[in-house]
C-alpha positions in Angstrom: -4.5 19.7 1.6 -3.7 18.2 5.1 -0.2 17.2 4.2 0.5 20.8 3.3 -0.4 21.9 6.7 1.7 19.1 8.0 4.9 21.1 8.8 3.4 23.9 10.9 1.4 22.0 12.7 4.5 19.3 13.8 5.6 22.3 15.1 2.6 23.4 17.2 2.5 23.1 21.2 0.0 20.3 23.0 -2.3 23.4 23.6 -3.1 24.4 20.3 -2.5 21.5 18.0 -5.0 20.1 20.1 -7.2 23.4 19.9 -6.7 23.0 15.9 -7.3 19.4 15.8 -10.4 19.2 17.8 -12.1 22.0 16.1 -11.1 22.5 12.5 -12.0 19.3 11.2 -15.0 18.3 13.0 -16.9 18.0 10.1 -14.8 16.3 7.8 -15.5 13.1 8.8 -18.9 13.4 7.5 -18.0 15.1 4.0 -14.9 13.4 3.9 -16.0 10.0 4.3 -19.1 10.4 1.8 -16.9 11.7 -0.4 -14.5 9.4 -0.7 -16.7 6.4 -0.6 -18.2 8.3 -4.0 -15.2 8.9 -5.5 -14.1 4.8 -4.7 -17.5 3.7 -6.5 -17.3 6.4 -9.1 -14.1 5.0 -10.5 -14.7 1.5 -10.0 -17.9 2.3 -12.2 -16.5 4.3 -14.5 -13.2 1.4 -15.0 -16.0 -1.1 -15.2 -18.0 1.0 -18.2 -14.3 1.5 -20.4 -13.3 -2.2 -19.7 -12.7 -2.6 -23.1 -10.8 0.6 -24.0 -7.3 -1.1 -22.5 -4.7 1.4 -21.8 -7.9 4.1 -20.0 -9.0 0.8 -18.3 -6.0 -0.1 -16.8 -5.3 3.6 -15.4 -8.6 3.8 -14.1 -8.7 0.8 -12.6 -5.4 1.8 -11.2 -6.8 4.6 -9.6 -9.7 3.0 -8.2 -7.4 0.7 -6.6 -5.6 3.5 -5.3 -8.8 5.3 -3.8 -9.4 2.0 -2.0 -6.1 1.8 -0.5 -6.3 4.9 0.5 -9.7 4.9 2.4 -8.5 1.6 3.8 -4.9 3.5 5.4 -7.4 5.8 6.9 -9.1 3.4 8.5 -6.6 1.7 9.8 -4.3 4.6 10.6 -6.6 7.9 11.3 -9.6 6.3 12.3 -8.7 4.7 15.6 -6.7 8.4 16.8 -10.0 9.5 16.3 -11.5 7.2 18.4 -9.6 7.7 20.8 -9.7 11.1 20.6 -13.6 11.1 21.2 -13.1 9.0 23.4 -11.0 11.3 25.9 -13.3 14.3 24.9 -16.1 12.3 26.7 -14.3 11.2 29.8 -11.4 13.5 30.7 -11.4 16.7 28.2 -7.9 18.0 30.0 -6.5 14.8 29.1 -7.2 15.6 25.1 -3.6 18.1 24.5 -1.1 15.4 25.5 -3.2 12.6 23.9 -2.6 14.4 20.8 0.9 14.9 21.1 1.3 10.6 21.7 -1.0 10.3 18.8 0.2 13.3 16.1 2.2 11.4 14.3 -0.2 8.5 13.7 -2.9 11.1 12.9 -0.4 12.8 10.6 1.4 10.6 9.1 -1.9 8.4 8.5 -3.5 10.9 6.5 0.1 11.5 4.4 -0.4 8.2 3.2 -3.5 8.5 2.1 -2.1 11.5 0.3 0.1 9.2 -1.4 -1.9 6.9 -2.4 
C-alpha cells in the first residue's frame, strides 16, 4: 500500500510529511515486522512440505526467496531512516521535518523495493 501513497506524499512540505510520517505508521513496525517474519517462515515451510511437487516447489521457493529479500531491503534501507528518525525525536524534535526531507527518498524508495520484491 505504501508505494501507492508514494506520489502524494513526494509532494508533501517538511511540516507535514513529517507530521504523516511520525504518526501514521507508528505501529507498523510492530505488526509489520511479525508479519513478515511469518509470512518468510510460512513459505519457506510450506516450499519445504511440496519439495517434491516440482513446478509448485520451485514457485514457492521463489517466493520465499523473495519475502527474504524483501525483509532484508528493509533492513538495510528503511530501518536505519528509522533509526535515525527516533533518534532525532529524542534529542532535538524540531530537527525531525528537515531530517525527513534528507531522508524521504531513502525511506521511500526503500520500502518500493520491498514492494518489488
Amino acid at each position: 500500500m505504501k508505494v501507492l501513497e508514494l506520489p502524494q506524499k513526494m509532494q508533501y512540505g517538511p511540516a507535514l510529511y513529517s507530521a504523516v510520517n511520525t504518526t501514521l505508521y507508528r505501529y507498523f513496525a510492530i505488526v509489520g515486522g511479525a508479519y513478515q517474519l511469518t509470512s518468510i517462515v510460512a513459505a519457506g515451510v510450506l516450499a519445504f512440505l511440496i519439495r517434491r511437487h516440482v513446478p509448485a516447489f520451485e514457485w514457492t521457493l521463489f517466493a520465499a526467496v523473495c519475502l527474504g529479500l524483501a525483509f532484508i531491503s528493509w533492513i538495510l534501507l528503511v530501518s536505519p531512516v528509522n533509526s535515525q528518525i527516533a533518534s532525532a525525536l529524542g534529542r532535538a524534535p524540531q530537527s525531525v521535518p528537515g531530517l525527513w526531507m534528507q531522508l524521504r527518498d531513502r525511506w521511500e524508495y526503500g520500502h518500493a523495493t520491498g514492494f518489488v520484491l
